[in-house]
C-alpha positions as CSV (number, residue, x, y, z in Angstrom):
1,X,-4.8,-22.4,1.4
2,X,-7.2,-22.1,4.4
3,X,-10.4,-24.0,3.8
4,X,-13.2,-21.3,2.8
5,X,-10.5,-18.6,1.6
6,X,-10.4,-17.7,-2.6
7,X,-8.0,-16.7,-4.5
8,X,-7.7,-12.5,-4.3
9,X,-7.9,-12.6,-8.3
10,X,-11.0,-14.8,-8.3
11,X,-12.8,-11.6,-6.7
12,X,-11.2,-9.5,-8.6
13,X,-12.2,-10.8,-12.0
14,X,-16.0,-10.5,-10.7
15,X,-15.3,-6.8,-10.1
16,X,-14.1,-6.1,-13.7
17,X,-16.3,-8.0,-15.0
18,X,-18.6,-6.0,-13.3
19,X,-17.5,-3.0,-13.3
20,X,-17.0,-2.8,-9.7
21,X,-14.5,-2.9,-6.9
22,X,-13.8,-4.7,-3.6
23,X,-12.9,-3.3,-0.5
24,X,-9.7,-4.6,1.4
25,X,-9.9,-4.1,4.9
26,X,-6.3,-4.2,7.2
27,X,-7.0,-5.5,10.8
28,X,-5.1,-5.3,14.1
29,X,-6.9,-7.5,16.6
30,X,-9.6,-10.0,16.7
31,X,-12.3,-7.5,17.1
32,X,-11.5,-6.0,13.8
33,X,-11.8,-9.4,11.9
34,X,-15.3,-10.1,13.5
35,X,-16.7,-6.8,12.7
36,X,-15.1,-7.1,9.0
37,X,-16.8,-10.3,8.3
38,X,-20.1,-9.9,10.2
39,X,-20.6,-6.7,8.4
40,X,-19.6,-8.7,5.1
41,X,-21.9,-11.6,5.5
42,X,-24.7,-9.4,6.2
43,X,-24.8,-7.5,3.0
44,X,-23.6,-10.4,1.2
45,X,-20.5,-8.6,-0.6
46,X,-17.0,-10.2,-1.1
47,X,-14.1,-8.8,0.8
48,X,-10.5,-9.2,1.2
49,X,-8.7,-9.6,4.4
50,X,-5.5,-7.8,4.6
51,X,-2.5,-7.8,6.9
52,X,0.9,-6.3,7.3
53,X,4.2,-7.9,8.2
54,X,4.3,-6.1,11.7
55,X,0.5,-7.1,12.1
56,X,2.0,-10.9,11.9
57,X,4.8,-10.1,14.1
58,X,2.5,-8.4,16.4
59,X,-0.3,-11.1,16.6
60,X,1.2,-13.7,15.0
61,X,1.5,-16.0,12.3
62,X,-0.6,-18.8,13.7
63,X,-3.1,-16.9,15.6
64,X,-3.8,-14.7,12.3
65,X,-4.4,-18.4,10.7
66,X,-6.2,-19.6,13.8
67,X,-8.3,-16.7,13.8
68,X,-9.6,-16.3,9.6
69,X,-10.2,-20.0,10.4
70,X,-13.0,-19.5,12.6
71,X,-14.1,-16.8,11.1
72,X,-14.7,-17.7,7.5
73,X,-16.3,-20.6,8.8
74,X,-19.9,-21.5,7.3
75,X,-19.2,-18.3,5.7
76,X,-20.9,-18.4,2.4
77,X,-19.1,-15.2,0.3
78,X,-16.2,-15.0,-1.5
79,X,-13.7,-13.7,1.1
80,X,-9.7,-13.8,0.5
81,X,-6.8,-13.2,3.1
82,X,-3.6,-11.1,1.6
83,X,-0.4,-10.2,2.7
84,X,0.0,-6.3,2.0
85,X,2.8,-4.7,1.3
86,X,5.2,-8.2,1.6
87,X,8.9,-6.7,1.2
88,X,10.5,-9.8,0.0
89,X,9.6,-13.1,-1.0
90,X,10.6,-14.9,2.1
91,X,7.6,-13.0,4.0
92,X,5.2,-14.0,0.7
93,X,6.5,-17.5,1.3
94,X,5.6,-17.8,4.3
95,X,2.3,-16.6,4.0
96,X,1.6,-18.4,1.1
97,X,2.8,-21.7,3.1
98,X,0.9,-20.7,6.2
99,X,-2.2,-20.7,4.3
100,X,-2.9,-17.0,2.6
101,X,-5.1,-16.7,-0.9
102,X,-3.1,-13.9,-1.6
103,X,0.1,-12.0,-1.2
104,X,1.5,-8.9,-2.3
105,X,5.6,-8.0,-3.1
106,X,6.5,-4.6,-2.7
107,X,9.5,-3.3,-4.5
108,X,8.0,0.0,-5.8
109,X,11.0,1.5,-4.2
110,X,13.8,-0.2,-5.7
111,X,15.1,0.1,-9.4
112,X,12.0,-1.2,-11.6
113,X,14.7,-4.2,-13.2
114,X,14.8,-5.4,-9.6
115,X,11.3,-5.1,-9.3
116,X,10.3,-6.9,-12.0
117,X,13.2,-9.6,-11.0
118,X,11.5,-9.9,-7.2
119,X,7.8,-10.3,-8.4
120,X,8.7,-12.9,-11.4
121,X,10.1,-14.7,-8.0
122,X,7.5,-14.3,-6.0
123,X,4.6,-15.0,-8.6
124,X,6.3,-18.4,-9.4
125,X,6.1,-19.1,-5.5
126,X,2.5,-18.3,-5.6
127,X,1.2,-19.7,-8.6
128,X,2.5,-23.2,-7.4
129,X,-0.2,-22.8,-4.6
130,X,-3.3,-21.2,-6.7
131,X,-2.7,-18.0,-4.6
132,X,-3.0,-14.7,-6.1
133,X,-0.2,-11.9,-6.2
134,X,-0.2,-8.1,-6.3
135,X,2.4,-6.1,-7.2
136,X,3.5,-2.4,-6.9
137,X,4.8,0.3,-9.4
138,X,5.4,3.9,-8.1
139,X,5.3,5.0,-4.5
140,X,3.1,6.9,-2.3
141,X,3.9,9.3,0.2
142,X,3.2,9.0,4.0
143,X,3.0,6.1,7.1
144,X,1.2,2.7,7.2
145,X,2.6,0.3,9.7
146,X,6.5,0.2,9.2
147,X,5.6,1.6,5.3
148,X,6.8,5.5,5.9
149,X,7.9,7.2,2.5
150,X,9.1,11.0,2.5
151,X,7.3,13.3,-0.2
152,X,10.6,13.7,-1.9
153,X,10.8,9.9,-3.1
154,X,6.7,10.5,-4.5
155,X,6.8,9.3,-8.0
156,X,3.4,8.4,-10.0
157,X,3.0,5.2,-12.0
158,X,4.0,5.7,-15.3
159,X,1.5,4.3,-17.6
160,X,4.1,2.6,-20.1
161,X,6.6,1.0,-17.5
162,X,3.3,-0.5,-15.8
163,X,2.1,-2.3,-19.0
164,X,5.9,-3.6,-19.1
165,X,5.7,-4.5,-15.6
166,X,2.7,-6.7,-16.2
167,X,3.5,-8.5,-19.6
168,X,7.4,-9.3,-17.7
169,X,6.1,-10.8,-14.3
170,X,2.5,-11.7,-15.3
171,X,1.3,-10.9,-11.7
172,X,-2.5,-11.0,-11.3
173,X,-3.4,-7.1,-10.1
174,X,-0.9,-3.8,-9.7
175,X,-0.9,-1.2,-6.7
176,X,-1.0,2.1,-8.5
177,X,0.5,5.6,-7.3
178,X,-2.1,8.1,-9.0
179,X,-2.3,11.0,-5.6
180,X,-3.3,8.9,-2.7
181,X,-1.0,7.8,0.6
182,X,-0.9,6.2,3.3
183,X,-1.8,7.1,7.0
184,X,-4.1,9.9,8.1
185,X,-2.1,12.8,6.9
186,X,-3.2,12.4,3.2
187,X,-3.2,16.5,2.4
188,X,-2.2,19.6,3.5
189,X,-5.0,21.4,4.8
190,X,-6.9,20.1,1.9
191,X,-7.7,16.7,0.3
192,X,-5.2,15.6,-2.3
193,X,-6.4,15.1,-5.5
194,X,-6.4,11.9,-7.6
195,X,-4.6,12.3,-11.1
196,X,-7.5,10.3,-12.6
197,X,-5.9,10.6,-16.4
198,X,-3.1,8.6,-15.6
199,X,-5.6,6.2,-14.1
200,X,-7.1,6.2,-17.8
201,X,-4.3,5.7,-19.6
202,X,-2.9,3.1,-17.5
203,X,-6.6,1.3,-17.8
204,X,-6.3,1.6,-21.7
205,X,-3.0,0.2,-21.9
206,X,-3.4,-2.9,-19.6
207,X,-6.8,-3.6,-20.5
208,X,-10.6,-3.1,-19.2
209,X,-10.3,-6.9,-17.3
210,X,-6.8,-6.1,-15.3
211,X,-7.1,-5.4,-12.3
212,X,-5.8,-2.3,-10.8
213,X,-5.4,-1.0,-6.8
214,X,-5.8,1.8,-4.8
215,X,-3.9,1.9,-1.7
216,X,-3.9,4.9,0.5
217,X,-7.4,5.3,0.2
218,X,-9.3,5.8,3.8
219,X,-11.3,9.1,4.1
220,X,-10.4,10.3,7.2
221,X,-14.1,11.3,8.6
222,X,-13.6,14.6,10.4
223,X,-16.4,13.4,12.9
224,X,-15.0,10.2,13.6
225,X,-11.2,12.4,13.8
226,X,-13.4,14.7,16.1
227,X,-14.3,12.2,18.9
228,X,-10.8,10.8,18.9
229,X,-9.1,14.4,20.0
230,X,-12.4,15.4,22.3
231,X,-11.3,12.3,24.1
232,X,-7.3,12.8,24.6
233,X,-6.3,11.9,21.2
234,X,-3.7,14.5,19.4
235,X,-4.6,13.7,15.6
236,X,-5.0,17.0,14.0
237,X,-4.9,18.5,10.4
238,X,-5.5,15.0,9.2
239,X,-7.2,14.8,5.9
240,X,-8.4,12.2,3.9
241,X,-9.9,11.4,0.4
242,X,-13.0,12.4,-0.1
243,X,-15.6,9.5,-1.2
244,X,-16.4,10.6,-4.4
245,X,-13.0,11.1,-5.6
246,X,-12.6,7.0,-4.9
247,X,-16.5,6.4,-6.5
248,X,-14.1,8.3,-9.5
249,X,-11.5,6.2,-9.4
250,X,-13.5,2.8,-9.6
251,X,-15.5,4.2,-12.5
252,X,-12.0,4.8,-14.4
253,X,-10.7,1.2,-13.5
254,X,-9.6,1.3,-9.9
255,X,-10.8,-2.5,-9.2
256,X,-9.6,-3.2,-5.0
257,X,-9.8,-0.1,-2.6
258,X,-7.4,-0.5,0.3
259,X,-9.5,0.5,4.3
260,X,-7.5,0.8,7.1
261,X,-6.5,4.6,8.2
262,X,-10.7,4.8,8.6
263,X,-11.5,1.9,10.4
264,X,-8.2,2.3,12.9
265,X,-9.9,6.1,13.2
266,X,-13.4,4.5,14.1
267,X,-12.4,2.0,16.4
268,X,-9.7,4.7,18.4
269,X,-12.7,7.1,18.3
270,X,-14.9,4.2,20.2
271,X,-12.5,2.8,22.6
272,X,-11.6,6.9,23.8
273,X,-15.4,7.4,24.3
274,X,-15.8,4.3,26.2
275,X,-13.4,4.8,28.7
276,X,-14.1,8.3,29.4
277,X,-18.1,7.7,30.1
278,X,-17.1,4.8,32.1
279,X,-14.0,5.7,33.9
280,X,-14.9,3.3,36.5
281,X,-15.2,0.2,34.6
282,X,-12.3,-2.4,33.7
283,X,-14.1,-4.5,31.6
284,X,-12.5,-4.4,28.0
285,X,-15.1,-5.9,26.8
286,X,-17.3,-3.2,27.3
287,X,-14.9,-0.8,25.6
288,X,-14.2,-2.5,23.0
289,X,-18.1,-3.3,22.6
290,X,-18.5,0.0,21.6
291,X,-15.2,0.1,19.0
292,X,-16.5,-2.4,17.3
293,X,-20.2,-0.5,17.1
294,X,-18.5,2.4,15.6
295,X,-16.2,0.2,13.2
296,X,-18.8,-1.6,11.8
297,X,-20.8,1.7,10.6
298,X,-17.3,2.7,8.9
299,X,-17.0,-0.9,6.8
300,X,-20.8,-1.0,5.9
301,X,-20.2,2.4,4.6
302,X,-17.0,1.8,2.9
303,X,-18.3,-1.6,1.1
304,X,-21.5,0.4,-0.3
305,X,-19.5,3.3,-1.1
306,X,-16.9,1.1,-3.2
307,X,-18.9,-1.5,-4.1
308,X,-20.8,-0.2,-6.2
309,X,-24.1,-2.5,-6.5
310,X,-26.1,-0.2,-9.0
311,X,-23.2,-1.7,-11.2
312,X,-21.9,-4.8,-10.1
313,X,-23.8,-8.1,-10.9
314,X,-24.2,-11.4,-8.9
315,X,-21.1,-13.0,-7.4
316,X,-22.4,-16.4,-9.8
């Protein structure tokens, strides 16, 4: 495990015991992990550090490893690095070997005997190296990365099979499927709605200290959406949840909140506004000065919004 990293679950027992959640921002690029961890460090909140399988083979492997390095340097908060949405155990195992604190197996789509099978695997792999696994049961609709699901394969988590999933492959936390999905295109015409019920009853049955997660969670700020199509962008009728639907879902034992639509939005809406006030200039740095500016007001808002510090304690 990278020096200064934690285990995913040792943040998320804080936020049960607390009542509380975590955010878990995805990033793309360099600029995205500085403005994730500066942001982080200065209100003195955990985070966890997320990235896709065609994030690694975009960037890769050794630079993502390179990079947390130097970032979680003299860092002095709990911050974890996690594979989402892993979709077999060679990808978790060589994350885990490359130095991740956490990993996640997606199977949510297969047969849920072959799910089980798969994460049993993978959190044997893990546990080895003290790293932290989540697992998925039901699937959510829409596009993140190379994760695209049609609305005709939608099924919600079903609060009974879940409690089996956990007591069968032991696995530290569980993605949910309770309304949300992934990418920008969340609703239609309207925000969808979270079936916070199920979320109750599947709290009840695996317990007040297990940790659940919301994936698919990104609000999709019509401002932020605004800039991006003044500027040449062609993102319309996106919709997002709305923020106090997700304050809802942490209250009824939502414990990680998965950011990445919002701050992809944020950053886009930046990097278009740059480059059409200063057509002239080639200095990506400039450009991306400003992306990171309007990022960073997305994560600041995201971590107070979701973690919630009129209820959560000290990260003792």
């Amino acid at each position: 495990m990278i020096d200064g990293l934690v285990p995913a679950l040792d943040i998320l027992r804080w936020t049960t015991k607390n009542e509380t959640a975590v955010c878990a921002f995805n990033f793309s690029n360099m600029e995205m992990l500085q403005v994730i961890i500066a942001t982080a460090a200065e209100v003195k909140l955990p985070i966890i550090l997320q990235v896709t399988e065609s994030t690694i083979n975009y960037i890769g492997l050794d630079y993502i490893i390179a990079m947390v390095s130097a970032a979680v340097k003299d860092i002095d908060i709990p911050i974890a690095l996690h594979l989402d949405h892993g979709k077999d155990s060679h990808i978790c195992k060589r994350c885990i070997d490359a130095g991740f604190s956490s990993v996640m197996i997606d199977k949510s789509s297969a047969r849920f005997t072959e799910n089980v099978t798969c994460t049993k695997e993978v959190v044997e792999l893990a546990k080895k190296a003290g790293v932290s696994v989540e697992g998925e049961l039901g699937t959510l609709t829409g596009r993140e990365d190379d994760v695209s699901i049609s609305g005709a394969a939608e099924l919600f988590t079903d609060p009974d099979q879940a409690y089996r999933y956990i007591e069968s492959t032991k696995v530290d936390s569980l993605a949910i499927a309770i309304g949300s999905s992934h990418g920008p295109f969340k609703g239609q015409n309207a925000p969808p709605k979270l079936d916070l019920n199920r979320l109750r009853e599947i709290k009840c049955l695996v317990g007040p200290f297990y940790p659940l997660v919301l994936h698919g969670a990104s609000a999709v700020y019509p401002d932020l959406l605004d800039i991006c199509n003044r500027y040449g962008a062609d993102i319309h009728g996106a919709c997002g949840l709305k923020d106090e639907d997700v304050k809802a879902s942490i209250k009824f034992g939502i414990n990680k909140v998965n950011v990445d639509t919002d701050i992809r939005v944020a950053f886009m809406a930046g990097i278009r506004r740059s480059l059409n006030e200063n057509p002239n200039s080639l200095d990506v740095r400039k450009h991306f000065g400003l992306a990171k500016e309007m990022m960073r007001d997305v994560v600041i808002k995201k971590i107070k919004l979701i973690t919630n510090t009129a209820n959560g304690g000290s990260l003792d």
